[in-house]
N, C-alpha and C positions, 0 to 999 in steps of 0.2 A: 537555715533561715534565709538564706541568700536566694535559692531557688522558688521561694515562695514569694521573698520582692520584686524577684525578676515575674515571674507569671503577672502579678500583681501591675508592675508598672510597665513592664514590656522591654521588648529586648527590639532595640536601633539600628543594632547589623544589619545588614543586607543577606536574606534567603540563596541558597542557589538558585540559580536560574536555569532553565532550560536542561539539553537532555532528551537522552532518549529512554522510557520508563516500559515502554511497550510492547515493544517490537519483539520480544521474546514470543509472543503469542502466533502471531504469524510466522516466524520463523520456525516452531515447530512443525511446520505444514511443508516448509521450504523444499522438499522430495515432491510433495503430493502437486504443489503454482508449476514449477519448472518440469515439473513430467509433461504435465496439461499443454504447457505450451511449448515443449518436445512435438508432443504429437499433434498438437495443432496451430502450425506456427501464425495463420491469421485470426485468433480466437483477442476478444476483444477482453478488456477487464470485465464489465458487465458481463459476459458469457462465464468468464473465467470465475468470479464472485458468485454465480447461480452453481457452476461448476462442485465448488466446494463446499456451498451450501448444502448440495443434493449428498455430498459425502459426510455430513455430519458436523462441520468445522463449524465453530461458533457464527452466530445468525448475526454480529456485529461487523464483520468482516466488510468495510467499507472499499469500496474504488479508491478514495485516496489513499487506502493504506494498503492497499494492491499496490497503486505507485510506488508507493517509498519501498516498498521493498523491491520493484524493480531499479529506481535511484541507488538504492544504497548497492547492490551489484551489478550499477551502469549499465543494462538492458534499458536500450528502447523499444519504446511500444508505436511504432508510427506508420499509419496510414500510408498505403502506398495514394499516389496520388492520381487520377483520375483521368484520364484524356480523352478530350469528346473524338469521336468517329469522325477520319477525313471523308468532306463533303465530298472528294470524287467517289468514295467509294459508297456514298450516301446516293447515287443517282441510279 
């Protein structure tokens, strides 16, 4: 009877929070993301997301969650940065 008061009037505890729920999904892939960018170490997420799309992996496969899994084993992903042409050698 207790469990049917409780449904009834509801339970005041606090839920867990947060968490990681998902990330098993990508991580089964974890061979096929680090091969990819093995062999092509300037390939962008978006490249990389088309990438594994084209190999079958689930079509939900977002760019953020490209990130987090390079977060979670501290890979960066960073643009080398860009330097305009010196003008002497612009003449």
């Amino acid at each position: 009877m207790a469990g049917s008061r409780q449904r009834r009037e509801g339970d005041i505890r606090p839920k867990l929070q947060g968490g990681d729920r998902h990330s098993q999904r990508i991580e089964a892939h974890a061979e096929l993301i680090l091969s990819a960018v093995a062999a092509r170490s300037d390939i962008t997420l978006s490249e990389l997301r088309e990438q594994l799309r084209e190999r079958g992996v689930a079509v939900t496969v977002a760019v953020a969650t490209l990130w987090r899994f390079f977060k979670r084993r501290k890979i960066t992903r960073k643009k080398s940065r860009r330097t305009p042409p010196n003008s002497a050698a612009a003449r």
